[in-house]
C-alpha positions in Angstrom: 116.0 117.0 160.1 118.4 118.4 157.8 120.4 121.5 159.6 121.2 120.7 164.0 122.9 123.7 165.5 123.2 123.4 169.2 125.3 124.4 171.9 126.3 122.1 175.0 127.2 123.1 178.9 128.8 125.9 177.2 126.0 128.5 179.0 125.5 129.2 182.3 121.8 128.9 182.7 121.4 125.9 179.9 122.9 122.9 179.8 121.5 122.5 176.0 120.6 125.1 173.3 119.5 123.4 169.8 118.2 125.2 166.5 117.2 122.8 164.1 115.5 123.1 160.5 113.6 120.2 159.0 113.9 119.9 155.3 111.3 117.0 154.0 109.3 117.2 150.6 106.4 119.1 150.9 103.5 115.8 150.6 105.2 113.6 153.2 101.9 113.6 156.0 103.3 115.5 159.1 101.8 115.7 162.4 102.8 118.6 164.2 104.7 119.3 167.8 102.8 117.5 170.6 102.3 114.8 173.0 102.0 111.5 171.4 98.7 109.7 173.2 100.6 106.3 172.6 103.5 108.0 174.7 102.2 110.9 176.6 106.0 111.9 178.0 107.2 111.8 174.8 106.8 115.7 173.1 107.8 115.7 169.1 106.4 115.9 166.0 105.8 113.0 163.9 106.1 111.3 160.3 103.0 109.9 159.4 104.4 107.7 156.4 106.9 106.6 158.9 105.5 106.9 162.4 108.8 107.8 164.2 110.6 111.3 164.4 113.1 113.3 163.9 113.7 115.4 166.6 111.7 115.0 170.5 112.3 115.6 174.2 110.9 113.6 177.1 109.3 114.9 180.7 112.0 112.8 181.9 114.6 115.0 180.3 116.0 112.7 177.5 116.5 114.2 174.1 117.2 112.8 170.3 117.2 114.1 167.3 118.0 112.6 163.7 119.6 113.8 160.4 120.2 111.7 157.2 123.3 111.1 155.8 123.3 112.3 152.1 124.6 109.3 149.6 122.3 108.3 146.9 124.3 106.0 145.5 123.8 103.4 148.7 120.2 104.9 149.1 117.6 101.5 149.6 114.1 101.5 149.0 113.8 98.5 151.7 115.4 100.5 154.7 113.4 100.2 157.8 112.6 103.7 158.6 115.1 106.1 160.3 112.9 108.1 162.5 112.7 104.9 164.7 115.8 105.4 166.1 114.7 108.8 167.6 111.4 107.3 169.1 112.8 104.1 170.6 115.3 106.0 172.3 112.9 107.9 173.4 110.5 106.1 174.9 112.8 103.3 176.2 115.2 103.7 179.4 118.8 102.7 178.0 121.8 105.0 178.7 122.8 107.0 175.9 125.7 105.3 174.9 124.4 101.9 176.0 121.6 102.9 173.2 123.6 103.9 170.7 125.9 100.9 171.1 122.8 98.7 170.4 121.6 101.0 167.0 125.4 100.2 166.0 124.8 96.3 165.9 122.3 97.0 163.4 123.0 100.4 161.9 123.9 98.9 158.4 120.3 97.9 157.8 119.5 101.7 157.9 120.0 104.1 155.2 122.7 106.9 156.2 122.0 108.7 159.7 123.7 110.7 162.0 121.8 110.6 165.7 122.2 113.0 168.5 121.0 110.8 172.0 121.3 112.5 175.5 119.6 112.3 179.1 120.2 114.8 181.7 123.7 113.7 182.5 125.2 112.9 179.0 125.1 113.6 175.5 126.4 111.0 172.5 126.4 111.3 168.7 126.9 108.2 166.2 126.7 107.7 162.6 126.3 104.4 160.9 128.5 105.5 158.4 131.4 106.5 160.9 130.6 103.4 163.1 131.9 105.1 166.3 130.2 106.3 169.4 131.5 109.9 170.2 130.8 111.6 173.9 129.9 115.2 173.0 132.0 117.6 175.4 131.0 121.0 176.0 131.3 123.2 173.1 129.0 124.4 169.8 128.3 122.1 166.9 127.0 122.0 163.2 125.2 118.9 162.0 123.6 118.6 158.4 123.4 115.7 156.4 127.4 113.9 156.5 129.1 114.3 159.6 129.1 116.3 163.4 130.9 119.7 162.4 131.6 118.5 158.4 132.3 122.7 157.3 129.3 122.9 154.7 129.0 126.2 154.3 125.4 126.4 156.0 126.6 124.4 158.6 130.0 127.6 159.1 127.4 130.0 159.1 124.8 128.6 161.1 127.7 127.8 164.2 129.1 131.1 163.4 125.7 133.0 164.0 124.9 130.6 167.2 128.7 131.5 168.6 127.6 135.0 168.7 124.6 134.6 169.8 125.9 133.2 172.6 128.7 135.8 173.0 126.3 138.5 173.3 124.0 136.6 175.8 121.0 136.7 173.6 119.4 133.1 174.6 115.8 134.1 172.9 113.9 131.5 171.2 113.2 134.3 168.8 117.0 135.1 168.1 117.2 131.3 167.7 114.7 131.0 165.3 115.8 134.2 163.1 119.3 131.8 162.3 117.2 129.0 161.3 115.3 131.7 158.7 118.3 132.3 156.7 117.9 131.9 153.4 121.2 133.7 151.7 123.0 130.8 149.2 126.7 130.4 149.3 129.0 131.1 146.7 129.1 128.4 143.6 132.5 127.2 144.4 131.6 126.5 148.0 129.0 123.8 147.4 129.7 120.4 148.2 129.6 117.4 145.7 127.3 114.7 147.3 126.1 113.2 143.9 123.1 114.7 143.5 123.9 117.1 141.0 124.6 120.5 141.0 120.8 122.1 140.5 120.4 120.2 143.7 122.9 121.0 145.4 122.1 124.7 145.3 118.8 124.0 146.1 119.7 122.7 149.4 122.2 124.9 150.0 121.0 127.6 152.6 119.8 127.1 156.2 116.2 127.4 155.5 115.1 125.6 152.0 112.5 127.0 149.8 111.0 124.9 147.0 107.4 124.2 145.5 108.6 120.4 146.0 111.4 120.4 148.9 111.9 122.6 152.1 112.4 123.5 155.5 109.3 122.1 157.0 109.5 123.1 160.3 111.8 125.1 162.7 112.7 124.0 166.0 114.3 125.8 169.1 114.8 123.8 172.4 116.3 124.9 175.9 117.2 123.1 178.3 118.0 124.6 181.4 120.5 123.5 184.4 117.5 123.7 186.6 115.9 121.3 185.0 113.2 122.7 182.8 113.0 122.4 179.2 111.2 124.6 176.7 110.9 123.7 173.4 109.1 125.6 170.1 108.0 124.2 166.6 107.4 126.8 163.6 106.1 125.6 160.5 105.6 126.2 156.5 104.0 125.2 153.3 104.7 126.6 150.4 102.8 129.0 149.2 102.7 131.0 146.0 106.5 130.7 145.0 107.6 131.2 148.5 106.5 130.0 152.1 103.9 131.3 154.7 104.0 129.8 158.6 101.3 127.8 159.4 101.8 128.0 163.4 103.9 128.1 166.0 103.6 125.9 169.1 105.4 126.3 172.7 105.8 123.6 175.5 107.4 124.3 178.4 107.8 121.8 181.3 110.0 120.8 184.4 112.5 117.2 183.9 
């Protein structure tokens, strides 16, 4: 997951309103949004190289998602794989925080993440390369790949679009997904350096990514309302003749 927009207990109706773009290059195996049959309350899609995720939602109500931390220069081949963290979570019964505190025992044998872990009471961000546990309070966040609310411009304009959004009362998952399709670069003097270069850098500078190599993946919206039911919606892409054609959309909707 490379772009987290969400919105928490800042809405009436939902406690949780999330658009999310997965960026991942384009022959990493991918299974789509589903039930896992080796954890049938767990709903996400799945890394096949890997085998965890980046981004799922339980019947129970608890909810993870995953983005990496961009530094090449510390990046190790022999990291244990990231989308772990989201999975174990997951599928396991510890308190938010009472997770996270565990991940940050062992967070330096990860590559950089930031992790977004919540249950239906309580919602906690961490990053191995902050080191503290933060409570998220009720308000609307950015998360790409250095740290909660860092003012990338994608990560401005993707709040900014979700902030109106929500002023005008327009909670669709079609008006969510139609941010996450943006594909306007900023200005050159408003990309950051992250030491990847700056070809790079422009390339992964918009909301959704389009590359014959690199790209948004997927699009995710997920609701989850006050009442209790959660509703959450996976578009995908390859790329296709220069640009990108959606492969599918799935939909599960389900009471916590």
């Amino acid at each position: 997951m490379c772009l987290i927009l969400f919105s928490y207990k800042t809405h009436s109706r939902y406690r949780l309103i999330l658009a999310a773009n997965r960026d991942e290059f384009h022959n990493r195996p991918t299974a789509p949004l589903s039930f896992w049959k080796d954890a049938p309350a767990l709903l996400a899609g799945r890394d096949l190289q890997g085998g965890g995720t980046w981004m799922g939602v339980t019947r129970s109500g608890r909810f993870a998602a995953l983005t990496n931390y961009r530094d090449p220069a510390s990046q190790r081949e022999d990291a244990p794989s990231r989308g772990a963290l989201v999975s174990d979570f997951l599928t396991g019964n510890m308190r938010p925080d009472e997770y996270l505190e565990a991940v940050c025992r062992v967070g330096q044998q990860y590559n950089g993440f930031n992790l977004l872990v919540g249950d239906m009471g309580n919602l906690c961000y961490y990053s191995n390369r902050l080191k503290e546990i933060r409570w998220i309070t009720p308000g609307t966040y950015g998360l790409s790949n250095r740290f909660l609310n860092t003012p990338w411009p994608k990560v401005r304009r993707g709040r900014d679009k979700l902030r109106r959004l929500l002023a005008d009362g327009n909670i669709r998952t079609g008006a969510l997904m139609e941010i996450l399709a943006d594909r306007s670069h900023p200005p050159e003097d408003q990309l950051p350096d992250t030491g990847i270069g700056p070809e790079w850098e422009r390339l992964l500078s918009p909301v959704f990514i389009t590359s014959p190599v690199y790209g948004t993946r997927a699009s995710s919206v997920l609701l989850m309302s006050e009442d209790g039911h959660c509703r959450f919606t996976e578009r995908t892409f390859v790329p296709q003749d220069g640009d990108v054609a959606e492969t599918g959309t799935r939909s599960f909707g389900f009471p916590t």
